[in-house]
ROVO-600373 format. One record per residue: residue number from 1; chain; x, y, z of N, C-alpha, C in turn. Coordinates in pm, whole numbers, plus 50000, padded with zeros to 5 digits. Atoms other than C-alpha are relative to their C-alpha. Example, Ala and Ser with C-alpha at 12.3 -4.5 7.8 and 13.67 -1.06 7.14 Angstrom:
residues 2
site n = 1, chain = A, n_px = 50089, n_py = 49881, n_pz = 50000, ca_px = 51230, ca_py = 49550, ca_pz = 50780, c_px = 50090, c_py = 50120, c_pz = 50000
site n = 2, chain = A, n_px = 49918, n_py = 49881, n_pz = 49994, ca_px = 51367, ca_py = 49894, ca_pz = 50714, c_px = 49923, c_py = 50109, c_pz = 50073
end
This chain:
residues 120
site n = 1, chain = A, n_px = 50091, n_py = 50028, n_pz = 49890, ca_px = 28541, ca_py = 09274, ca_pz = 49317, c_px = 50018, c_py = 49854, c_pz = 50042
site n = 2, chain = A, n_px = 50007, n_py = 50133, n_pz = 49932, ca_px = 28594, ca_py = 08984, ca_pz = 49552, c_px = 49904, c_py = 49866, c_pz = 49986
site n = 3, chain = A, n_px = 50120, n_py = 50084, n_pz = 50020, ca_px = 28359, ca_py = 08709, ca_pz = 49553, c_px = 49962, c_py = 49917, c_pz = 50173
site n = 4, chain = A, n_px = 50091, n_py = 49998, n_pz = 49878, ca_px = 28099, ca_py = 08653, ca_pz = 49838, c_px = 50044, c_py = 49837, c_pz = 50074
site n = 5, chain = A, n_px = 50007, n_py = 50128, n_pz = 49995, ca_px = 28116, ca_py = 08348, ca_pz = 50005, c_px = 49922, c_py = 49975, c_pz = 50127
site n = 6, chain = A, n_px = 50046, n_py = 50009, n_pz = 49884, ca_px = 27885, ca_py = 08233, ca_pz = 50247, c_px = 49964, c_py = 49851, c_pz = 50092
site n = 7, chain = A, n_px = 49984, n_py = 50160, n_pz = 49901, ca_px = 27858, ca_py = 07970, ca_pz = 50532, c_px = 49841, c_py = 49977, c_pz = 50076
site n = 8, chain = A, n_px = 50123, n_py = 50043, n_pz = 49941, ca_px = 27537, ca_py = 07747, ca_pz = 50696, c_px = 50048, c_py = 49912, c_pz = 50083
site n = 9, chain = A, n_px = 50010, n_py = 50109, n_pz = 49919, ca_px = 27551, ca_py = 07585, ca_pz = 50961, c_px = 49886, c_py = 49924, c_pz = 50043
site n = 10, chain = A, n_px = 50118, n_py = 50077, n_pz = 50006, ca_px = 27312, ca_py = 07253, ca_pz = 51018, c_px = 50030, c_py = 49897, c_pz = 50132
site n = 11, chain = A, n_px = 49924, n_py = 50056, n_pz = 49972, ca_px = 27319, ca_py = 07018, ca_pz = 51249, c_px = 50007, c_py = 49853, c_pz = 49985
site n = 12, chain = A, n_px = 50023, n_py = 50138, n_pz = 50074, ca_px = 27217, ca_py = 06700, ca_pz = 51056, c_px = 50014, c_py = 50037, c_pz = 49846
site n = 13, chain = A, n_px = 50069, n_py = 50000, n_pz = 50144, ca_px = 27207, ca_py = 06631, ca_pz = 50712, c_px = 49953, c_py = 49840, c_pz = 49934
site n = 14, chain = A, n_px = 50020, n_py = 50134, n_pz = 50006, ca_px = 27039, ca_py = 06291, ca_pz = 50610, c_px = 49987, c_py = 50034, c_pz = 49811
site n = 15, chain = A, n_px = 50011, n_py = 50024, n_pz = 50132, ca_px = 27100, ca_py = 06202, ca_pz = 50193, c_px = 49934, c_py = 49885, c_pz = 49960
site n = 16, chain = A, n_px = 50027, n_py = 50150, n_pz = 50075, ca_px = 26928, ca_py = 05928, ca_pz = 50038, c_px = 49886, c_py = 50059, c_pz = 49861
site n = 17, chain = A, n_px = 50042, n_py = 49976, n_pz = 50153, ca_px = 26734, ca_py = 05867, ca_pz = 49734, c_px = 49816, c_py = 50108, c_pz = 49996
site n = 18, chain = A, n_px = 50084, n_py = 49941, n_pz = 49945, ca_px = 26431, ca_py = 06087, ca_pz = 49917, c_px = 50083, c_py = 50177, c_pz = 49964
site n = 19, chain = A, n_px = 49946, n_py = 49886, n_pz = 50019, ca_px = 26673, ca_py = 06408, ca_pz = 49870, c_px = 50061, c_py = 50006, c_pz = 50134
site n = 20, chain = A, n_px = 49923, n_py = 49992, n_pz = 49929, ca_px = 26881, ca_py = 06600, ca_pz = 50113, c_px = 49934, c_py = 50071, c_pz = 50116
site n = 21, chain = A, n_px = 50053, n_py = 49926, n_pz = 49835, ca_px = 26703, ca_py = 06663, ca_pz = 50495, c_px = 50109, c_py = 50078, c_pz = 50047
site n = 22, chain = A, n_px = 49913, n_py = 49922, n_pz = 49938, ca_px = 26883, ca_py = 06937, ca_pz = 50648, c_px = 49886, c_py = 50045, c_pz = 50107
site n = 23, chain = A, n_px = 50069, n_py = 49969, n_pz = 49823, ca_px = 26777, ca_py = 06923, ca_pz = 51019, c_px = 50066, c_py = 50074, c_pz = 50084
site n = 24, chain = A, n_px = 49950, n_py = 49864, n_pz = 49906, ca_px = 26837, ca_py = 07180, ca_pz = 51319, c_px = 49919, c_py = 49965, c_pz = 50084
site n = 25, chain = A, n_px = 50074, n_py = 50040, n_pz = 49843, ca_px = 26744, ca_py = 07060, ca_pz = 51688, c_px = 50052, c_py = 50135, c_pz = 50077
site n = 26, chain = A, n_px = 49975, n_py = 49846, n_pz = 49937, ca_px = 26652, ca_py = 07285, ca_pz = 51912, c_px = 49903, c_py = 49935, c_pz = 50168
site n = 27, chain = A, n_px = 50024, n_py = 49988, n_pz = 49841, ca_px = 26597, ca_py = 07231, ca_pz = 52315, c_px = 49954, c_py = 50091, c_pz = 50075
site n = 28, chain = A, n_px = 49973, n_py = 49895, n_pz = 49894, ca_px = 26512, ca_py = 07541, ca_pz = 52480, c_px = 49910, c_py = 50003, c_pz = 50036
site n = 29, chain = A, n_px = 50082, n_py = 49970, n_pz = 49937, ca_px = 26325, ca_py = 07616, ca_pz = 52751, c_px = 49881, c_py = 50054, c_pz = 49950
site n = 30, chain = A, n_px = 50113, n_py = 49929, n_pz = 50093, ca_px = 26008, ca_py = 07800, ca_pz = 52727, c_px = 50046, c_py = 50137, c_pz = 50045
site n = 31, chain = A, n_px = 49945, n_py = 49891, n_pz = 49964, ca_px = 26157, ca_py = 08056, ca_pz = 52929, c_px = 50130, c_py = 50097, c_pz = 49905
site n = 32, chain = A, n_px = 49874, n_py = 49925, n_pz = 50059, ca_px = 26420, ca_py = 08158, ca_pz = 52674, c_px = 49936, c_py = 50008, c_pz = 49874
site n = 33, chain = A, n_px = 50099, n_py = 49998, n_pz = 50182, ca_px = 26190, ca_py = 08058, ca_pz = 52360, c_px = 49914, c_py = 50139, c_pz = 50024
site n = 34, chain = A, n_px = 50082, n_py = 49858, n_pz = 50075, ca_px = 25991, ca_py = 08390, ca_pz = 52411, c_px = 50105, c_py = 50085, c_pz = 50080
site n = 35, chain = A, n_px = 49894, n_py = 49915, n_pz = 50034, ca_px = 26328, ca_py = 08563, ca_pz = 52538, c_px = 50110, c_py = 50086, c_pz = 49902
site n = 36, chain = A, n_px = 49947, n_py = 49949, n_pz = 50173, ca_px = 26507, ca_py = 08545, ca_pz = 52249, c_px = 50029, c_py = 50072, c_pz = 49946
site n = 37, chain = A, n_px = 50031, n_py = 49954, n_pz = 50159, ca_px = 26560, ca_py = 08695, ca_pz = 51932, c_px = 50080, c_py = 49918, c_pz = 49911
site n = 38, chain = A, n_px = 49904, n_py = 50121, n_pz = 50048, ca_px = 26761, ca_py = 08413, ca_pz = 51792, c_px = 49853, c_py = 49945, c_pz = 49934
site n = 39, chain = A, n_px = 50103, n_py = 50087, n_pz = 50046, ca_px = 26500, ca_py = 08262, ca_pz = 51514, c_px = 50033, c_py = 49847, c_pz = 49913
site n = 40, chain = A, n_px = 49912, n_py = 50144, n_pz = 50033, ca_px = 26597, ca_py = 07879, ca_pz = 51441, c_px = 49914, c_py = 50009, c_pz = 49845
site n = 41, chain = A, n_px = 50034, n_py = 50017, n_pz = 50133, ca_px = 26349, ca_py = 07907, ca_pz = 51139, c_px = 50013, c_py = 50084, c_pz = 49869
site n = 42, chain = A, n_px = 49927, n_py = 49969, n_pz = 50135, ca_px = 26482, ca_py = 08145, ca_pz = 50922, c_px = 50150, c_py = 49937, c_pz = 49993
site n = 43, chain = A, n_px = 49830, n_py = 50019, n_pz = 49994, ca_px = 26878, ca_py = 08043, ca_pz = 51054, c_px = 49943, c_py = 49804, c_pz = 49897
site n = 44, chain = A, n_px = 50076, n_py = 50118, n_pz = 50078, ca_px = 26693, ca_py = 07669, ca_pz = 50893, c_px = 49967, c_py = 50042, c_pz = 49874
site n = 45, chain = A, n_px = 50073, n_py = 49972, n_pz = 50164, ca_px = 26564, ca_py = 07809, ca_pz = 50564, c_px = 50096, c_py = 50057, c_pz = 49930
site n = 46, chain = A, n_px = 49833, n_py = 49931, n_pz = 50077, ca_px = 26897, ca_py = 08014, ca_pz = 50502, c_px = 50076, c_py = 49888, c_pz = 49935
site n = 47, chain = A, n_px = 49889, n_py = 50085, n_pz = 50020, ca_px = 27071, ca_py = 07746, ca_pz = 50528, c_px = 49989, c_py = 49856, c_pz = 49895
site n = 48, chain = A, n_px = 50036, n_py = 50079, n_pz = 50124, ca_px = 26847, ca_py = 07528, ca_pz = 50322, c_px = 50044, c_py = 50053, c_pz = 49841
site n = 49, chain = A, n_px = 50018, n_py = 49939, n_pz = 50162, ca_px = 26835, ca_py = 07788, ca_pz = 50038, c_px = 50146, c_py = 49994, c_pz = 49943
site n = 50, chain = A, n_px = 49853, n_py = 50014, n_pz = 50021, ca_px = 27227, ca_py = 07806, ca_pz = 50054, c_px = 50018, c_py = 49868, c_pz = 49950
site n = 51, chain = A, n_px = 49983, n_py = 50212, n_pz = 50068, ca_px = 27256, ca_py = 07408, ca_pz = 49994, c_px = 49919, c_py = 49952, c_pz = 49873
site n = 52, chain = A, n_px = 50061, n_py = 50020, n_pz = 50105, ca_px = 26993, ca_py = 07442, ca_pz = 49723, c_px = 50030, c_py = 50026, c_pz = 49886
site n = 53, chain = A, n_px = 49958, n_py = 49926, n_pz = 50130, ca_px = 27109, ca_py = 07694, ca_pz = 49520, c_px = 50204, c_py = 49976, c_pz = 49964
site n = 54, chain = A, n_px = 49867, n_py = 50099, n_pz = 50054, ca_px = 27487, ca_py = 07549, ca_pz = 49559, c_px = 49989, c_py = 49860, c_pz = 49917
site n = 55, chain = A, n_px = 49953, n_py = 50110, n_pz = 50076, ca_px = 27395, ca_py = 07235, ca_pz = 49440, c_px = 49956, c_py = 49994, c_pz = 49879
site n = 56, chain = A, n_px = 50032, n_py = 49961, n_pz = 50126, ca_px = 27209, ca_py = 07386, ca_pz = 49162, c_px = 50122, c_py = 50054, c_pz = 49924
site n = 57, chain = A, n_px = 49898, n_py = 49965, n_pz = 50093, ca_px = 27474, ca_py = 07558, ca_pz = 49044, c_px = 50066, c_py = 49940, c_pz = 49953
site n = 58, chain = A, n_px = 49884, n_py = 50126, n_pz = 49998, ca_px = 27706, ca_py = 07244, ca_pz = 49061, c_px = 49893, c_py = 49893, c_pz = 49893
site n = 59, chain = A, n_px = 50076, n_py = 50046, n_pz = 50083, ca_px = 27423, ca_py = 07106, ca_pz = 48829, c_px = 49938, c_py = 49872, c_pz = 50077
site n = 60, chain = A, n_px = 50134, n_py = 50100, n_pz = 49921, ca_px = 27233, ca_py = 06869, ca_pz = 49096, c_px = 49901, c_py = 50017, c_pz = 50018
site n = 61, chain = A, n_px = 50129, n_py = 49968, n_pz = 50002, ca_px = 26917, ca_py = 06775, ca_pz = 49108, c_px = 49957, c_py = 49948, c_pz = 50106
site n = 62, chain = A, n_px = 50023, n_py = 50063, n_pz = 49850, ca_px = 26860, ca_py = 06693, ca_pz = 49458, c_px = 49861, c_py = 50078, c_pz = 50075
site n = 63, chain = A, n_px = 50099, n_py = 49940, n_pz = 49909, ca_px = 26571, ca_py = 06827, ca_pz = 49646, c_px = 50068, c_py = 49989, c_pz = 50137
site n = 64, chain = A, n_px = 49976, n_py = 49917, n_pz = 49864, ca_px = 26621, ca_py = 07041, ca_pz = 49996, c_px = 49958, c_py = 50017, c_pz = 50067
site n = 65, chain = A, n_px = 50127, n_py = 49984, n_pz = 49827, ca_px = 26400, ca_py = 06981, ca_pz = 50319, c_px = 50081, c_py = 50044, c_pz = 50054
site n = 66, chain = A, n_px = 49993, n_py = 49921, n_pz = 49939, ca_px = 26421, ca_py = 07222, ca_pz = 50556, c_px = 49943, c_py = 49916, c_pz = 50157
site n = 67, chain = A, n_px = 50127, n_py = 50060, n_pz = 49898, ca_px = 26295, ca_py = 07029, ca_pz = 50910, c_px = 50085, c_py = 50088, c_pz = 50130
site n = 68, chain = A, n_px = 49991, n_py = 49931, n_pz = 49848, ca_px = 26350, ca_py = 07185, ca_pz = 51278, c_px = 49934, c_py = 49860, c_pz = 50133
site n = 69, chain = A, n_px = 50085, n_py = 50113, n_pz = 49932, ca_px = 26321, ca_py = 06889, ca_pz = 51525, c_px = 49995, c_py = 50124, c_pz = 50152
site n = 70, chain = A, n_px = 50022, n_py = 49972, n_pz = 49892, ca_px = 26196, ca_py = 07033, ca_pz = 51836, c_px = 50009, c_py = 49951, c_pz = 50120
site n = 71, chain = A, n_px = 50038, n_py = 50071, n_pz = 49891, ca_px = 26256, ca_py = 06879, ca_pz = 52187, c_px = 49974, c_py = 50076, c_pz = 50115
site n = 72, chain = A, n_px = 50023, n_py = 49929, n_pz = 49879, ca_px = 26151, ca_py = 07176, ca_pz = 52388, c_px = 49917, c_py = 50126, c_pz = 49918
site n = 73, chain = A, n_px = 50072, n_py = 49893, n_pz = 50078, ca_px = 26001, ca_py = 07538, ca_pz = 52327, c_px = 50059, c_py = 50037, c_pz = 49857
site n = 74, chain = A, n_px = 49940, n_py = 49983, n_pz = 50108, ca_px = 26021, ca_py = 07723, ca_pz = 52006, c_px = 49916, c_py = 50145, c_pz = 49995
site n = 75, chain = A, n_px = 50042, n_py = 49869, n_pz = 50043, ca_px = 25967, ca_py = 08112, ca_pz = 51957, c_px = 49898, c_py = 50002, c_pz = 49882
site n = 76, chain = A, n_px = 50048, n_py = 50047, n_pz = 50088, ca_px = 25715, ca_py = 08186, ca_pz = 51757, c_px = 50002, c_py = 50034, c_pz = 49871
site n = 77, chain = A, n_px = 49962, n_py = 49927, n_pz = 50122, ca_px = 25771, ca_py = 08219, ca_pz = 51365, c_px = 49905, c_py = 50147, c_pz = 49957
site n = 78, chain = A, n_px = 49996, n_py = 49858, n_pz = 50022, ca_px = 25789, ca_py = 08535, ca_pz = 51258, c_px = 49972, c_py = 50013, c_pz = 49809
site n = 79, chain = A, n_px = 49986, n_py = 49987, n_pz = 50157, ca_px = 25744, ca_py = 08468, ca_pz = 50877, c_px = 49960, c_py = 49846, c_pz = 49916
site n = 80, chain = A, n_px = 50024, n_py = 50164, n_pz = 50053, ca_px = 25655, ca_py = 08153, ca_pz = 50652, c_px = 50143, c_py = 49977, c_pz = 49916
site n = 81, chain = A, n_px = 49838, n_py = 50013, n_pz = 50026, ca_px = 26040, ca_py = 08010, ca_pz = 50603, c_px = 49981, c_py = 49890, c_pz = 49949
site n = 82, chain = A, n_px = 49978, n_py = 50161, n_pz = 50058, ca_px = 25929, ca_py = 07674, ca_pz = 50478, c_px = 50100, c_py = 49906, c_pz = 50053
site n = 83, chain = A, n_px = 49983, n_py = 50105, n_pz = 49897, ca_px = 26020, ca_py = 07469, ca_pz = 50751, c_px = 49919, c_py = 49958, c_pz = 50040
site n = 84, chain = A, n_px = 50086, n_py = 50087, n_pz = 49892, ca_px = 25859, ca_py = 07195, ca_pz = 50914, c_px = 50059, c_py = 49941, c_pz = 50085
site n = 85, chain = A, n_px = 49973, n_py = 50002, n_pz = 49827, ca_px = 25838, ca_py = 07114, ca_pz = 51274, c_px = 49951, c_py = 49890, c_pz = 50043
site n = 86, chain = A, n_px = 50067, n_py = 50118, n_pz = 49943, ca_px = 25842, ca_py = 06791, ca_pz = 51405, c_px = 50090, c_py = 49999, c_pz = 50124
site n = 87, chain = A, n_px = 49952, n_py = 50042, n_pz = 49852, ca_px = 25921, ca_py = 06625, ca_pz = 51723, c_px = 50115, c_py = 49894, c_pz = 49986
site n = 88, chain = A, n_px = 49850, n_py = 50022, n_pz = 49981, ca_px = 26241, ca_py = 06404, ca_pz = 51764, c_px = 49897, c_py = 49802, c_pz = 49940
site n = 89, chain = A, n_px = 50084, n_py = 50134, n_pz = 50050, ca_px = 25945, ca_py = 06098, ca_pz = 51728, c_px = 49932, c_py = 49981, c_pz = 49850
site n = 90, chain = A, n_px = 50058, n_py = 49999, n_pz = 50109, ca_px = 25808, ca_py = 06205, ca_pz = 51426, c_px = 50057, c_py = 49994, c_pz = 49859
site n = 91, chain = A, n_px = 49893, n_py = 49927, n_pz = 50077, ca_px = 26133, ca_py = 06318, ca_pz = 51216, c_px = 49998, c_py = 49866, c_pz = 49874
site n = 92, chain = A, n_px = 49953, n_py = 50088, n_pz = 50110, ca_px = 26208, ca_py = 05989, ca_pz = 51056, c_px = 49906, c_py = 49965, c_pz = 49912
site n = 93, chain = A, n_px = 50135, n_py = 50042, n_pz = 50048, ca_px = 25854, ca_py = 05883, ca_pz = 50989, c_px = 49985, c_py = 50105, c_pz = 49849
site n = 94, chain = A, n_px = 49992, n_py = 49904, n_pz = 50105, ca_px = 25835, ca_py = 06236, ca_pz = 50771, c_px = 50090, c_py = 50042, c_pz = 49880
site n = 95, chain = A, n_px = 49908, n_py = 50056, n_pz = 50067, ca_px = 26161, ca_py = 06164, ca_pz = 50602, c_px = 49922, c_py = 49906, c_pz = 49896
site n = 96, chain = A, n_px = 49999, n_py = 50074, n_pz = 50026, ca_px = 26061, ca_py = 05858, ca_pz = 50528, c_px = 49909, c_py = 50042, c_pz = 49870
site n = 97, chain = A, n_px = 50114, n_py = 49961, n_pz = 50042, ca_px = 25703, ca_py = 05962, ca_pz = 50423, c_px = 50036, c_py = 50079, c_pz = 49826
site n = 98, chain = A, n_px = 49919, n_py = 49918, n_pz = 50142, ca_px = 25888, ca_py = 06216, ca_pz = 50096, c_px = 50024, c_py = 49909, c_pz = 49906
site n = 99, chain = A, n_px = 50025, n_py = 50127, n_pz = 50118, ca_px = 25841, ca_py = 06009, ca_pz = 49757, c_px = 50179, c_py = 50023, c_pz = 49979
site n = 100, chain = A, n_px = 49868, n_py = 50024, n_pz = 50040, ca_px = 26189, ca_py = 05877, ca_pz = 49600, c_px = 49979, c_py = 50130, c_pz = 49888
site n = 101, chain = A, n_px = 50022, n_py = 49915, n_pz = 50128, ca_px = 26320, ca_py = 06181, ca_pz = 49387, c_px = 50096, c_py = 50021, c_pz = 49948
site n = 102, chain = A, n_px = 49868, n_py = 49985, n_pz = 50084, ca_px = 26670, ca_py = 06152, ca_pz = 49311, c_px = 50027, c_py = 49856, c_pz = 49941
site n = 103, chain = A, n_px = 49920, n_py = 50109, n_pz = 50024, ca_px = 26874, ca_py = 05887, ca_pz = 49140, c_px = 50110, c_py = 49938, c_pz = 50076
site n = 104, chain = A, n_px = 49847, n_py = 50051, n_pz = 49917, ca_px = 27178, ca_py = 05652, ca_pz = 49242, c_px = 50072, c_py = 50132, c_pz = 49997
site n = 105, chain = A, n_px = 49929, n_py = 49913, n_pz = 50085, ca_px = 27328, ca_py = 05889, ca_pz = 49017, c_px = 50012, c_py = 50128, c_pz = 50095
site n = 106, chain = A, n_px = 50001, n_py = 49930, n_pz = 49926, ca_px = 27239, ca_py = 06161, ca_pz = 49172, c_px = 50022, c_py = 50039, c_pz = 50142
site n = 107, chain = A, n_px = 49961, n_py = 49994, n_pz = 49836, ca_px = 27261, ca_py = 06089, ca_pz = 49533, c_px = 50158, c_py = 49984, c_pz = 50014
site n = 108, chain = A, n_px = 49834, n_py = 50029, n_pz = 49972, ca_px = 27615, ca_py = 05976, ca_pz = 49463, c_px = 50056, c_py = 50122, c_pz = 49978
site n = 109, chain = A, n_px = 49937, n_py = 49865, n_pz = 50057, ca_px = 27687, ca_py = 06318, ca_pz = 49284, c_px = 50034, c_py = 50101, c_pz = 50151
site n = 110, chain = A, n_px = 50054, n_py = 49925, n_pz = 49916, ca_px = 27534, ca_py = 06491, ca_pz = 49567, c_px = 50070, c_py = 49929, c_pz = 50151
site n = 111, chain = A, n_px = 49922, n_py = 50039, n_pz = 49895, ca_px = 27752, ca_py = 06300, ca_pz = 49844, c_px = 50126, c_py = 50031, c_pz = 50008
site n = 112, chain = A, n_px = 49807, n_py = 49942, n_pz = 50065, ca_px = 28107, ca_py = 06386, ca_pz = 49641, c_px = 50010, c_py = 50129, c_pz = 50014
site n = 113, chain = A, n_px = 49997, n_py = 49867, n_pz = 50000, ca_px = 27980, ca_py = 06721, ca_pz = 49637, c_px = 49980, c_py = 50035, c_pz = 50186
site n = 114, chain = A, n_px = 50022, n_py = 49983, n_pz = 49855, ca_px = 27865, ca_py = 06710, ca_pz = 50030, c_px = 50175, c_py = 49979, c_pz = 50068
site n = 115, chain = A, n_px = 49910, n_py = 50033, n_pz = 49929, ca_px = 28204, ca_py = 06567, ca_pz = 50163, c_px = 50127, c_py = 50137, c_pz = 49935
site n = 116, chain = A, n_px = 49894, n_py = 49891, n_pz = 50099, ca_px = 28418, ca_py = 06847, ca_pz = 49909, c_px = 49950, c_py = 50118, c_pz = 50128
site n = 117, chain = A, n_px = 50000, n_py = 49869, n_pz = 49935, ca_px = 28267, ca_py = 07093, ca_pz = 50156, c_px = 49954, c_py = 50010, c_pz = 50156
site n = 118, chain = A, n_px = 49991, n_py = 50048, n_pz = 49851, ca_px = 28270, ca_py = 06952, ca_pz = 50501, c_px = 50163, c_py = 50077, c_pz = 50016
site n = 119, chain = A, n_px = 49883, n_py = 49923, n_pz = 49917, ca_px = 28494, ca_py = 07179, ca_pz = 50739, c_px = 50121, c_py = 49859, c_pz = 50056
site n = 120, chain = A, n_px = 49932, n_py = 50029, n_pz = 49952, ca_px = 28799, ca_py = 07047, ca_pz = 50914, c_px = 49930, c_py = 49916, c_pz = 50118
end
């Protein structure tokens, strides 16, 4: 049997000694936000849980925010995905706000391991 392999796409990721933000901006109208069926907050929580449970395995201890910056509408969640929703003004502040929870150590681990799996 083969072995699975699966892909996330994000379109930030901020590391520091706070853990690893994995952000996903999202623009859309309001007219297309209740068109839809495209949900940015589970395609956000997938993609957290994927980065979590990889770097667990790889034996890091990094903590995994999930954020969704918003600069326009946003469908409305369909489920509690453990994401939070800020605005493009608020993002860093809430970053910031997250107590220190890794080490040097760790953040460095967790950067060797980030760049090993950056695409082309």
């Amino acid at each position: 049997m083969g072995v699975r392999r699966f892909e996330a796409q994000v379109d930030h990721a901020v590391l520091s000694a706070r853990g690893l933000d994995l952000i996903e901006t999202k623009n859309w109208s309001e007219t297309y936000a209740q068109a839809t069926d495209r949900c940015p907050f589970r395609q956000t929580a997938a993609a957290a849980h994927l980065v979590r449970c990889s770097l667990r395995e790889a034996g890091l201890k990094i903590p995994v925010r999930a954020w969704l910056v918003n600069c326009g509408a946003l469908p409305k969640s369909s489920g509690d995905y453990w994401v939070k929703v800020r605005s493009p003004r608020q993002i860093a502040g809430s970053i910031e706000a997250q107590g220190h929870s890794a080490t040097p150590l760790d953040v460095e681990a967790a950067a060797r391991w980030l760049v090993g799996r950056l695409g082309p």
